[in-house]
Structures are given as C-alpha cells and as structure tokens.
C-alpha positions, 0 to 999 in steps of 0.5 A: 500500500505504502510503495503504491503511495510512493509511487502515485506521488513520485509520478505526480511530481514527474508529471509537474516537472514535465508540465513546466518543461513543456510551458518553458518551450520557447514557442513566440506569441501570436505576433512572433515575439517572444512570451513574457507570461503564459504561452497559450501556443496550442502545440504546447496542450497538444503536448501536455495531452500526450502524457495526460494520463499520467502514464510513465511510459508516456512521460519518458516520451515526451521527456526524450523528445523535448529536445526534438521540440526545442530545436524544432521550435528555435530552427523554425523561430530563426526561419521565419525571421528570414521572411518579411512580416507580410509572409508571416502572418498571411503567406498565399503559395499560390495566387487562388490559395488561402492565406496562411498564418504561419507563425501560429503554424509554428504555435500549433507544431510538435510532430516532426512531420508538422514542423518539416511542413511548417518549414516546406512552407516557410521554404516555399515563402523565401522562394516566393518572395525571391521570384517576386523580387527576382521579376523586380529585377527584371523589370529594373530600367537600363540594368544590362542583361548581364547585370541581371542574371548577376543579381538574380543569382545573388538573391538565389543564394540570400539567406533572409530577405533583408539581404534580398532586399539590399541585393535589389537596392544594389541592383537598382544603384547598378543599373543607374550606374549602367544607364550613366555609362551609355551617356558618354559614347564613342560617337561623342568624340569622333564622327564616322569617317576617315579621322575614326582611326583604329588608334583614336577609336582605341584611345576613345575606348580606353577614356570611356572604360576609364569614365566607366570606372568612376561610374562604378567608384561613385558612391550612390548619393553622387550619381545625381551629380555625376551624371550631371557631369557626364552630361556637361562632358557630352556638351562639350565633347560633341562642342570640341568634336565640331569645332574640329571636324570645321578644320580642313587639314585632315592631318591636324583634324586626326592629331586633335581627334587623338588629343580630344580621345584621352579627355574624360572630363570637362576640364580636359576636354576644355584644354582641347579648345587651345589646341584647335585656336592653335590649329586655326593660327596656324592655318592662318599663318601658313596662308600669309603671303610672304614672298618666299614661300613655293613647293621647295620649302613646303611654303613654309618660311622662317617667319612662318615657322617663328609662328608656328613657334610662338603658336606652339609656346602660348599656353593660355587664352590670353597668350593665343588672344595676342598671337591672334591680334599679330597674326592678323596683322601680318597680312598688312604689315607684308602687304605694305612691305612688299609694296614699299620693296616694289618702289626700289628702282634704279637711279643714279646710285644703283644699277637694274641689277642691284636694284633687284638684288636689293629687293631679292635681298630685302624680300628674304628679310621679309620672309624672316619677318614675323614680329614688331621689332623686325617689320620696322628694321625691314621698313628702315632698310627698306628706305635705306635701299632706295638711295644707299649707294652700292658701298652704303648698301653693303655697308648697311647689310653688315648692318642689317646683320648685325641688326638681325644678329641681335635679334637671335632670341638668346635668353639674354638677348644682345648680352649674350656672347653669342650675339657679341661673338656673332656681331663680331664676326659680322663686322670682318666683313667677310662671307657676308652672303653666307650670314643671311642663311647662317642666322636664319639656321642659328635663328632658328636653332636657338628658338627650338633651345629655348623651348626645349630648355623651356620644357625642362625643370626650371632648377636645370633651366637657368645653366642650359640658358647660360650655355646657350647664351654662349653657343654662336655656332650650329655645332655648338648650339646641335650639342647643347640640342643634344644635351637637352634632348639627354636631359628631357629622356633622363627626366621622362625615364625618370617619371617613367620609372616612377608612374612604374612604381606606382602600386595600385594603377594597372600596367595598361594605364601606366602604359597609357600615362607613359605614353602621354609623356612623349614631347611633354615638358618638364612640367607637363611630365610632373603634371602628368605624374601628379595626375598619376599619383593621384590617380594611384592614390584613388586605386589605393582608396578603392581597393581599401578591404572595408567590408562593403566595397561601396564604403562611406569612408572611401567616399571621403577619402576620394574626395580628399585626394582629390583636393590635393594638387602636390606630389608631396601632399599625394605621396604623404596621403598615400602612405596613410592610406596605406596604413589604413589598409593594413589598419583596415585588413588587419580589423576586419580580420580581427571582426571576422576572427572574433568567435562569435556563435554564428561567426564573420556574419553575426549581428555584432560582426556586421554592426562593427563592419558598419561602422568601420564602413565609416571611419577614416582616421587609423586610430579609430580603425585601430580602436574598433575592436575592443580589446578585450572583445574576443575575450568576452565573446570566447567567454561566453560563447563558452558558457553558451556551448558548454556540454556541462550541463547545457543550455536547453536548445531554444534558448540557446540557439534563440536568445541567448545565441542571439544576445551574443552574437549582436555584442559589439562592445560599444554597450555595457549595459547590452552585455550586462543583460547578456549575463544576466540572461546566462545566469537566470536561464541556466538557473531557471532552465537547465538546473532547476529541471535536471534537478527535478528530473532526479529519479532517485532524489524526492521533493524536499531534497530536491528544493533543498538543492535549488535553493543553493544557487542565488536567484538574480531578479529581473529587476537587475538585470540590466545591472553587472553582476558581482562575481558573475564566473562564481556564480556561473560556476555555482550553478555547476557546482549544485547541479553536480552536488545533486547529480552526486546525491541522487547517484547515491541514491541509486545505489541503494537501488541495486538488488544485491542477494543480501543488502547486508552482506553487501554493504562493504560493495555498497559503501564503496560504490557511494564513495567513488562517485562522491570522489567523481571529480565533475559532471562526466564522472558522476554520469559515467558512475551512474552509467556503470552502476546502472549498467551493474544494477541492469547486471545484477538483475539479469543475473539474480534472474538468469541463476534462478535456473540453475540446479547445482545448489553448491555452485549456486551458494558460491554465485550468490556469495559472489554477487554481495561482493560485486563494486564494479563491473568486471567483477561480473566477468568471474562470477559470469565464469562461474554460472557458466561452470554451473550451467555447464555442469547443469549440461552434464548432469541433466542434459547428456543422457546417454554418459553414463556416470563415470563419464559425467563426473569426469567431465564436471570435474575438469568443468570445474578446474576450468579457468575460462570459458573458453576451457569451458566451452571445450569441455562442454563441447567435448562432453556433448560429443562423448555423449553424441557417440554414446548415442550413436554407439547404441543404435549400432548396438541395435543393428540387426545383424543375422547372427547378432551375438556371433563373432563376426557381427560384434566385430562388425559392431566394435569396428564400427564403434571404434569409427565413431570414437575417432570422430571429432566433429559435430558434422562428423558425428551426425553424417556418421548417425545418419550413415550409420541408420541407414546401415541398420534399416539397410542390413534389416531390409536385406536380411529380410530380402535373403530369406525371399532370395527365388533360389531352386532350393528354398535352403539353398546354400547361397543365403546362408553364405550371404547371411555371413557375408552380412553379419562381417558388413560395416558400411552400406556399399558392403552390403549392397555388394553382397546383396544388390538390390536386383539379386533377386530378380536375377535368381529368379531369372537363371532359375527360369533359363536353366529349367527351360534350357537344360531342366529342373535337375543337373548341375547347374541348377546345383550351382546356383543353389550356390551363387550370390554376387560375392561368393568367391568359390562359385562365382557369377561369373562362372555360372555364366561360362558353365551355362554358355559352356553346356549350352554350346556342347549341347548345341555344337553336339546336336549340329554334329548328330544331323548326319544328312549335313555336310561337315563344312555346313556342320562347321559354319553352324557350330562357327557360328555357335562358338562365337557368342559370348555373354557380353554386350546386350541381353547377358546372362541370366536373360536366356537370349543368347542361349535362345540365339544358339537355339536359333542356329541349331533351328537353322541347322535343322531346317538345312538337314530337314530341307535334304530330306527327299522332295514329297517326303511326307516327313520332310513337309511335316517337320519344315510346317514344325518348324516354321512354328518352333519357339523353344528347345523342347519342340527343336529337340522333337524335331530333330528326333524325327529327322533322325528316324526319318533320316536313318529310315532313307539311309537303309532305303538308300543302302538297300537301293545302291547294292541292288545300282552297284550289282546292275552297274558291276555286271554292266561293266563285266560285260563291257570290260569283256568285251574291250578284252575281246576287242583288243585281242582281235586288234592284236591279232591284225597286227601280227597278220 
C-alpha cells in the first residue's frame, strides 16, 4: 500500500516537472515575439495531452523528445525571421490559395512531420518572395542583361530577405550606374569617317572604360551629380568634336581627334579648345603671303615657322588672344612691305641689277619677318635701299646683320656672347652672303633651345640658358640640342620609372600615362605624374578591404585626394592610406576572427563592419575592436556551448545565441543583460529541471538543492553582476552536488542477494562517485552502476535456473561482493561452470556416470570459458557417440551375438570414437541408420532370395557375408538390390534350357554376387559352356549335313559370348544358339527327299518352333526319318552297284575281246 503511495506521488511530481518543461518551450506569441507570461501556443496542450494520463511510459516520451521540440521550435523561430512580416502572418503559395498564418503554424507544431511542413512552407515563402523580387529585377530600367542574371543569382543564394532586399537596392544603384555609362559614347568624340582611326577609336575606348570606372567608384548619393557631369562632358565633347571636324587639314583634324580621345572630363576636354585656336593660327599663318614661300620649302618660311613657334609656346587664352591680334596683322604689315620693296628702282646710285638684288635681298628679310621689332628694321632698310649707294648698301647689310644678329632670341638677348661673338664676326666683313642663311639656321636653332630648355625643370633651366647664351655656332648650339634632348629622356625615364612604381594603377594605364609623356615638358611630365599619383592614390582608396566595397569612408577619402594638387601632399596621403589598409585588413580580420556563435556574419560582426564602413582616421580603425572583445565573446560563447550541463536548445540557439552574437562592445549595459540572461536561464532552465528530473532524489531534497544557487531578479538585470564566473560556476557546482546525491541514491537501488552482506560493495560504490571529480564522472558512475544494477538483475534472474545448489551458494556469495563491473566477468565464469555442469548432469543422457563426473570435474578446474566451452563441447560429443554407439548396438545383424557381427559392431564403434566433429558425428548417425534399416531390409530380402532350393546354400553364405558388413556399399555388394530378380531369372533359363535337375541348377543353389568359390561369373561360362556342347553336339548328330555346313553352324555357335546386350541370366543368347541349331535343322530337314511326307511335316514344325523342347522333337524325327532313307538308300545302291558291276563285266569283256582281235591284225 505504502510503495503504491510512493509511487502515485513520485509520478505526480514527474508529471509537474514535465508540465513546466513543456510551458518553458520557447514557442513566440501570436505576433512572433517572444512570451513574457503564459504561452497559450496550442502545440504546447497538444503536448501536455500526450502524457495526460499520467502514464510513465508516456512521460519518458515526451521527456526524450523535448529536445526534438526545442530545436524544432528555435530552427523554425530563426526561419521565419528570414521572411518579411507580410509572409508571416498571411503567406498565399499560390495566387487562388488561402492565406496562411504561419507563425501560429509554428504555435500549433510538435510532430516532426508538422514542423518539416511548417518549414516546406516557410521554404516555399523565401522562394516566393525571391521570384517576386527576382521579376523586380527584371523589370529594373537600363540594368544590362548581364547585370541581371548577376543579381538574380545573388538573391538565389540570400539567406533572409533583408539581404534580398539590399541585393535589389544594389541592383537598382547598378543599373543607374549602367544607364550613366551609355551617356558618354564613342560617337561623342569622333564622327564616322576617315579621322575614326583604329588608334583614336582605341584611345576613345580606353577614356570611356576609364569614365566607366568612376561610374562604378561613385558612391550612390553622387550619381545625381555625376551624371550631371557626364552630361556637361557630352556638351562639350560633341562642342570640341565640331569645332574640329570645321578644320580642313585632315592631318591636324586626326592629331586633335587623338588629343580630344584621352579627355574624360570637362576640364580636359576644355584644354582641347587651345589646341584647335592653335590649329586655326596656324592655318592662318601658313596662308600669309610672304614672298618666299613655293613647293621647295613646303611654303613654309622662317617667319612662318617663328609662328608656328610662338603658336606652339602660348599656353593660355590670353597668350593665343595676342598671337591672334599679330597674326592678323601680318597680312598688312607684308602687304605694305612688299609694296614699299616694289618702289626700289634704279637711279643714279644703283644699277637694274642691284636694284633687284636689293629687293631679292630685302624680300628674304621679309620672309624672316614675323614680329614688331623686325617689320620696322625691314621698313628702315627698306628706305635705306632706295638711295644707299652700292658701298652704303653693303655697308648697311653688315648692318642689317648685325641688326638681325641681335635679334637671335638668346635668353639674354644682345648680352649674350653669342650675339657679341656673332656681331663680331659680322663686322670682318667677310662671307657676308653666307650670314643671311647662317642666322636664319642659328635663328632658328636657338628658338627650338629655348623651348626645349623651356620644357625642362626650371632648377636645370637657368645653366642650359647660360650655355646657350654662349653657343654662336650650329655645332655648338646641335650639342647643347643634344644635351637637352639627354636631359628631357633622363627626366621622362625618370617619371617613367616612377608612374612604374606606382602600386595600385594597372600596367595598361601606366602604359597609357607613359605614353602621354612623349614631347611633354618638364612640367607637363610632373603634371602628368601628379595626375598619376593621384590617380594611384584613388586605386589605393578603392581597393581599401572595408567590408562593403561601396564604403562611406572611401567616399571621403576620394574626395580628399582629390583636393590635393602636390606630389608631396599625394605621396604623404598615400602612405596613410596605406596604413589604413593594413589598419583596415588587419580589423576586419580581427571582426571576422572574433568567435562569435554564428561567426564573420553575426549581428555584432556586421554592426562593427558598419561602422568601420565609416571611419577614416587609423586610430579609430585601430580602436574598433575592443580589446578585450574576443575575450568576452570566447567567454561566453563558452558558457553558451558548454556540454556541462547545457543550455536547453531554444534558448540557446534563440536568445541567448542571439544576445551574443549582436555584442559589439560599444554597450555595457547590452552585455550586462547578456549575463544576466546566462545566469537566470541556466538557473531557471537547465538546473532547476535536471534537478527535478532526479529519479532517485524526492521533493524536499530536491528544493533543498535549488535553493543553493542565488536567484538574480529581473529587476537587475540590466545591472553587472558581482562575481558573475562564481556564480556561473555555482550553478555547476549544485547541479553536480545533486547529480552526486541522487547517484547515491541509486545505489541503494541495486538488488544485491543480501543488502547486508553487501554493504562493504555498497559503501564503496557511494564513495567513488562522491570522489567523481565533475559532471562526466558522476554520469559515467551512474552509467556503470546502472549498467551493474541492469547486471545484477539479469543475473539474480538468469541463476534462478540453475540446479547445482553448491555452485549456486558460491554465485550468490559472489554477487554481495560485486563494486564494479568486471567483477561480473568471474562470477559470469562461474554460472557458466554451473550451467555447464547443469549440461552434464541433466542434459547428456546417454554418459553414463563415470563419464559425467569426469567431465564436471575438469568443468570445474576450468579457468575460462573458453576451457569451458571445450569441455562442454567435448562432453556433448562423448555423449553424441554414446548415442550413436547404441543404435549400432541395435543393428540387426543375422547372427547378432556371433563373432563376426560384434566385430562388425566394435569396428564400427571404434569409427565413431575417432570422430571429432559435430558434422562428423551426425553424417556418421545418419550413415550409420541407414546401415541398420539397410542390413534389416536385406536380411529380410535373403530369406525371399527365388533360389531352386528354398535352403539353398547361397543365403546362408550371404547371411555371413552380412553379419562381417560395416558400411552400406558392403552390403549392397553382397546383396544388390536386383539379386533377386536375377535368381529368379537363371532359375527360369536353366529349367527351360537344360531342366529342373543337373548341375547347374546345383550351382546356383550356390551363387550370390560375392561368393568367391562359385562365382557369377562362372555360372555364366558353365551355362554358355553346356549350352554350346549341347548345341555344337546336336549340329554334329544331323548326319544328312555336310561337315563344312556342320562347321559354319557350330562357327557360328562358338562365337557368342555373354557380353554386350541381353547377358546372362536373360536366356537370349542361349535362345540365339537355339536359333542356329533351328537353322541347322531346317538345312538337314530341307535334304530330306522332295514329297517326303516327313520332310513337309517337320519344315510346317518348324516354321512354328519357339523353344528347345519342340527343336529337340524335331530333330528326333529327322533322325528316324533320316536313318529310315539311309537303309532305303543302302538297300537301293547294292541292288545300282550289282546292275552297274555286271554292266561293266560285260563291257570290260568285251574291250578284252576287242583288243585281242586288234592284236591279232597286227601280227597278220
């Protein structure tokens, strides 16, 4: 009655605790949050329902699926937090479907298969949402086909639809990035037609790809302003590209296109503009008409190339401006000048011809005539030349010369010692004609130094112009070119090497940017490689490793590049922001490092990688990540995955994973709750039901051990908590103090024979596991001693069979003595040698007792149960021949007691003594059985042998050869199944063809197949034998054949033998010499006189003979007939041979008489 109480109450306490398990499912409210009161989930009823009838079987169910449950639940929870809210609450699969709830889907699961449904149609809502948001893309303007499958492929493989949404934001800034780089097309920067080179096309695709870059480097909050930008630059592309295709020099049309090819902004475009002003001015000056030009200089004299110089040099609006107002000038200024050289005539100092060596000579000077300063020297000569006479004149050209000598453009003009070497020169007087052309050469000369000195570093520029200064002849001056030339090469090699250096530009664009460096001054080169390096510095930004390539900070940092105009302000950027980079690299490795429970993709991860998105300053990059972060989180990404004493599943893989990984050390008061989290749900919902879930502990003992560990109100929670890793370890600490007390307990469980002669094993078992250093031990110690209470039942259950009381005695005594479970293995030795001795005694009837104590006794000595085994074995076998050994005493020998059967039975016995092997035995019981039912049947068989005399002396002899046989085949040898058959048969045979007496009928008395003496073998020669005597015999008694016809038949006779069909004892072969001796016959019957009433008689017999009787009749009668014709015959031939001797008496007389008469003829 009382353990019927105790047991009630134990299960209502189960039942309880089982109840607040199952309300602690983490299952959400209707509105998919989490439950802060009663959670009134459907599923959990459903659940509670299971068990309701308290049954225990019931309870352990649904205690061993709660993990199930729980897992189920958070996996779903983390599921529908991938799918919009509208999803949630009112999913349609389909267009005509009803709307599911799905998160009181999840309320109402509990079975497998509800939750894998729940999931299929959470599945279902991704997927639906992603082809909604997939036909978005689609449908996304100006987005490129590529593009798109791009991002359809990105939204397949999202996991939740915030990053879905993200990937059609991105699409959309995508595909205004694609529509912004249709804007700018080749056709904006040269026309189809001849000046659409493969080179400009090259260059134009090369400046768009680059457009395309900053398309793609622009944040998305500049695309308004950059496509603004681009549209500007379109403007003023197709602005420059009509101004040049309005030039008609198709050279200088390809030569702009090819400058006009490089521009990407408007900037750059803008510059354009004084390369066409240039082309326009040279146009204008290669039209002037001075009086030289003609197709042997190309219509290009000094001046106009002093134009194209100046052109050239002027690098800015207002310079050109001037150069413009010159130029336009100059068609005048040669106009008046040659008009004025026209008036030039002879007169009283000058002759004709000097009059036109003098305009000759002054139009020269007209050619060389392009500035101010010279057109009013050429003006003064001019009006020299009218009235000078021939001395004054040539007197005046020294002048002249020297006048143009100091206008050489030396950089310091007439104070050069060029000028004054040359003015010097001039003055001798000598070689004066040879000047005009030596100074136009210097001339020009000088004016390329200048600008190629122009070109190089202002810090080179002022030694090379004091060289200048003192170069008066074209050699010097075509060194000092190749000097400077050397430089320029140096100082583009230079910047060459250094564009090369650049780190973070492609090799094609340092190409490209190289080659701009071709016939570009020194200043243009450093221009071109601060362009450069400020380009490499945008790379550098670019390929800055933020988390999101698209970075805010990269932003920022592009824009302050941009602002920086010297190489030293790039360069010194350029080494921060490659200290960021590694700042960056080196955080972001440290964010992903960071061991949070879902990794590089936690809500922490991403919320630090968010805000490195936006720091640009390396001490706030270096700062991101707390130091002590990684610590914090392994700490409690310990605590979360410990498998001491677990979390339960939903809270772990829900809440409590959740609050860890969204940590990111920029609030205490966020990990403050975190530990309190920790704590109350390990307090609440790990230690509180394991320590209910004790089966051996009860109530009270049970409250007791809760009560140890603090409880931490929620009213603190957002408050640090004192000793937090104390209080987390103290919760371990209770839970293995309870998991000790109730093993204990369990202990006293064990149904050992006798609890007091058992004590000693009992205290021991409570003092290891009190010993049991944690949590793993205790359990293991549990384990072990369920395992030896399990085992201890078994046996005390399994022993109850065993007979042997003295074996019993000492297994039981054993047992009290059990503290382990190899303990076991001896006691299991010795209910194997009980039970083996049990086999023995009351199982192996057919050992007689010697036999059986043997065998108990060795069973005994045994020291495994291998040794045991064997003798068991061995035993069974003993009493497998005992058994066998009686049915051979059973065998129904003929003479059962005589000496040849015991022998028969001893040898028999003997083979099965020797036999070693189950198999061996049973083959040898069944052989043995037949031989026994074989030896009766055919003892049986002797006694019905059809022999002539039913006492005949063959069955004797075949009972004897049957009392000495051992094996079947012996004894079918003696007596083949088809003996009988065949004495039926020879005694049939012999008493038709030879009767019932004689000999041998008197030897197949005899016979049988193994006699030695008579043999079958001999009866059938002694029968063939007599047959063909009588037969050969009879043939020779047929007096009327001839003896060749006696021979053939008796051949013939001979000649049969008993072998190949219808042998012995079937009669055919005799009945085939019976057949001869027929044929015999019927030859001698057939010499028997025609008509012969005999003959005709004996031939109708013997067309009917069948058998040897009715031939022997016939031959008698041919015999008496026979010998009846013969005395007829002898009577008949005496009474011829007398009628024929006194025929030939007479005859003979009368020869006789003949002959005398002849003889006496003769003597007459």
């Amino acid at each position: 009655m009382l353990d019927s109480a105790i047991a009630k109450q134990n299960t209502a306490n189960k039942k309880e605790n089982l109840d607040r398990l199952v309300e602690a499912l983490a299952y959400p409210n209707s509105d998919g949050n989490e439950v802060t009161g009663a959670n009134d989930a459907q599923a959990i009823n459903d659940i509670k329902s299971i068990y309701a009838d308290g049954t225990n079987e019931k309870m352990d169910q649904v205690l061993n699926d709660l993990d199930r449950i729980r897992g189920s639940i958070a996996s779903a929870k983390e599921e529908l937090n991938k799918i919009p809210e509208e999803y949630k609450t009112a999913f349609r699969e389909t267009e005509g479907s009803d709307p599911v709830n799905l998160i009181e889907e999840l309320r109402k699961s509990n079975e497998v298969e509800e939750f894998a449904n729940l999931m299929q149609k959470i599945n279902a809502a991704k997927e639906k949402y992603k082809e909604k948001r997939k036909l978005e893309i689609d449908q996304i303007p100006n987005l490129t086909e590529t593009n798109k499958n791009k991002f359809k492929d990105l939204i397949n493989a999202a996991d939740n639809y915030l990053n879905v949404d993200s990937i059609v934001e991105n699409a959309k800034i995508e595909a205004n990035k694609d529509l912004l780089k249709t804007i700018i097309i080749v056709s904006d920067y040269v026309d189809e037609g001849s000046s659409r080179t493969p080179e400009v096309v090259s260059l134009i695709e090369r400046s768009i790809n680059s457009i395309s870059n900053s398309i793609d480097n622009t944040p998305s909050t500049d695309l308004n302003r950059k496509e603004e930008e681009l549209r500007n630059l379109k403007t003023k592309l197709n602005e420059l590209k009509n101004s040049i295709n309005s030039l008609n020099d198709q050279e200088a049309k390809n030569e702009l296109f090819k400058i006009l090819a490089t521009k990407t902004d408007v900037a750059g475009v803008e510059s354009v503009k004084l390369d066409i002003k240039k082309e326009e001015l040279r146009k204008k000056a290669k039209e002037l008409g001075y009086p030289g030009k003609n197709s042997t200089n190309n219509n290009i004299v000094t001046a106009i190339s002093d134009l194209f110089r100046r052109i050239e040099n002027a690098d800015d609006e207002t310079k050109l401006n001037q150069l413009t107002s010159d130029i336009d000038a100059l068609p005048d200024k040669i106009a008046n000048a040659l008009q004025k050289i026209d008036e030039i005539h002879n007169n009283n100092n000058i002759s004709v011809d000097e009059a036109n060596r003098r305009k000759q000579v002054l139009k020269d000077e007209l050619d060389r005539a392009d500035t101010e300063e010279e057109f009013r020297l050429l003006l003064s000569n001019i009006e020299s030349a009218k009235t000078q006479s021939e001395q004054e004149f040539q007197a005046g050209e020294v002048n002249r010369l020297k006048e143009r000598a100091k206008l050489l453009p030396y950089p310091a003009g007439t104070e050069s010692a060029a000028v004054k070497s040359i003015i010097s020169s001039i003055e001798t007087g000598t070689n004066l004609p040879e000047w005009n052309n030596r100074l136009n050469d210097i001339n020009d000369k000088v004016l390329d130094l200048v600008n190629k000195i122009n070109k190089v570093s202002p810090n080179k520029q002022s030694g090379l112009n004091d060289e200048l200064n003192s170069s008066e002849t074209i050699e010097k001056l075509d060194s000092l070119s190749r000097k400077i030339d050397e430089i320029l090469e140096a100082e583009k090699t230079d910047v060459a090497n250094k564009i090369n250096a650049l780190e973070n530009l492609s090799q094609d664009r340092k190409t490209s940017l190289i080659n701009d460096l071709n016939n570009k001054s020194s200043s243009e080169m450093q221009n071109i490689l601060t362009s450069a390096k400020r380009e490499d510095l945008e790379a550098a930004i670019n390929a800055l490793p933020y988390p999101n390539q698209r970075a805010a900070a990269k932003t920022t940092l592009i824009n302050e590049a941009r602002s920086l105009n010297s190489n030293a302000e790039i360069e010194e950027k350029l080494a921060k922001v490659k200290e960021l980079h590694s700042s960056i690299s080196t955080t972001v490795a440290a964010i992903n490092a960071l061991p949070y429970p879902d990794g590089a993709n936690s809500v922490g991860a991403n919320s630090l990688k968010s805000r490195l998105n936006n720091l640009t300053e390396k001490s706030d990059i270096d700062q991101l990540v707390s130091a002590d972060l990684s610590s914090k989180l392994e700490k409690y990404t310990g605590i979360l995955n410990t498998t001491l004493n677990p979390f339960p599943s939903d809270a772990k893989e829900y809440g409590l994973k959740r609050r860890i990984n969204a940590l990111d050390g920029s609030n205490q008061q966020d990990e403050n709750e975190l530990m309190w989290n920790l704590y109350e749900t390990k307090r609440q919902f790990t230690l509180n039901p394991l320590i209910d879930a004790l089966d051996s502990l009860n109530t009270t003992e049970k409250t007791n051990l809760k009560a140890e560990a603090v409880t931490i109100p929620a009213s603190e929670k957002t408050q640090p908590i004192a000793d937090f890793d104390t209080k987390m370890r103290k919760l371990d600490e209770v839970i293995l103090k309870a998991q000790k007390e109730n093993a204990k307990a369990h202990v006293d469980t064990i149904a050992y024979p006798d609890n007091t002669s058992a004590a000693t094993a009992i205290n021991t078992l409570k003092n290891m596991i009190d010993q049991s250093p944690n949590l793993e031990a205790i359990n293991a110690r549990r384990q072990e001693n369920e395992s030896l209470k399990r085992k201890m039942a078994e046996i005390r259950q399994d022993i109850q069979t065993i007979r042997e009381t003295t074996s019993l005695d000492n297994i039981r005594a054993a047992l009290n003595r059990v503290d382990s479970l190899d303990d076991f293995t001896p006691i299991e030795l010795l209910i194997k040698k009980a039970r083996a001795i049990d086999f023995v005694k009351h199982e192996l009837s057919h050992l007689n007792q010697t036999q059986k104590s043997e065998f108990v006794r060795r069973i005994n000595e045994a020291n495994s149960e291998d040794a045991i085994n064997s003798i068991k074995a061995e035993a069974s076998l003993q009493n497998k021949k005992e058994q066998i050994k009686s049915i051979i005493d059973s065998i129904g020998y003929p003479h059962p007691e005589g000496t040849e059967a015991l022998n028969s039975k001893n040898t028999l016995k003997a083979q099965v003594q020797a036999l070693t092997t189950d198999e061996a035995l049973r083959e040898k019981e069944t052989e043995i059985t037949a031989l026994k039912n074989l030896i009766e049947t055919k003892k049986t068989a002797i006694d019905s042998l059809p022999y002539p005399d039913n006492n005949a002396e063959a069955k004797n002899s075949l009972k004897a050869a049957l009392d000495r046989a051992t094996t079947a085949s012996r004894v079918n040898e003696i007596l083949p199944d088809d003996w009988s058959d065949k004495v039926e048969k020879y005694k049939n045979t012999l008493y038709e063809h030879f009767g019932r007496n004689g000999g041998l009928v008197a030897r197949l008395n005899k016979t049988h197949p193994t006699d030695t003496t008579s043999t079958v073998s001999e009866l059938n020669n002694q029968i063939l034998l007599t047959k063909k005597n009588r037969a050969v015999a009879l043939v020779n008694n047929l007096e009327n054949l001839e003896n060749s016809e006696k021979s053939s038949f008796n051949q013939r006779i001979n000649a049969i033998t008993n072998t190949g069909e219808n042998q012995l004892p079937e009669k055919n072969k005799l009945d085939e010499m019976d057949s001869i001796y027929k044929e015999a016959l019927v030859l001698a019957v057939s010499k028997l006189p025609q008509g012969n009433a005999k003959r005709l008689d004996l031939e109708r017999r013997l067309r009917g003979v069948l058998n040897a009787q009715g031939l022997e009749s016939v031959k008698t009668e041919l015999f008496n007939e026979s010998r009846n014709l013969k005395l007829q015959e002898e009577d008949l031939l005496l009474e011829i041979t007398t009628t024929v001797l006194k025929t030939l008496l007479i005859i003979y007389q009368a020869i006789m008489k003949l002959e005398d008469n002849y003889k006496m003829n003769l003597i007459m």
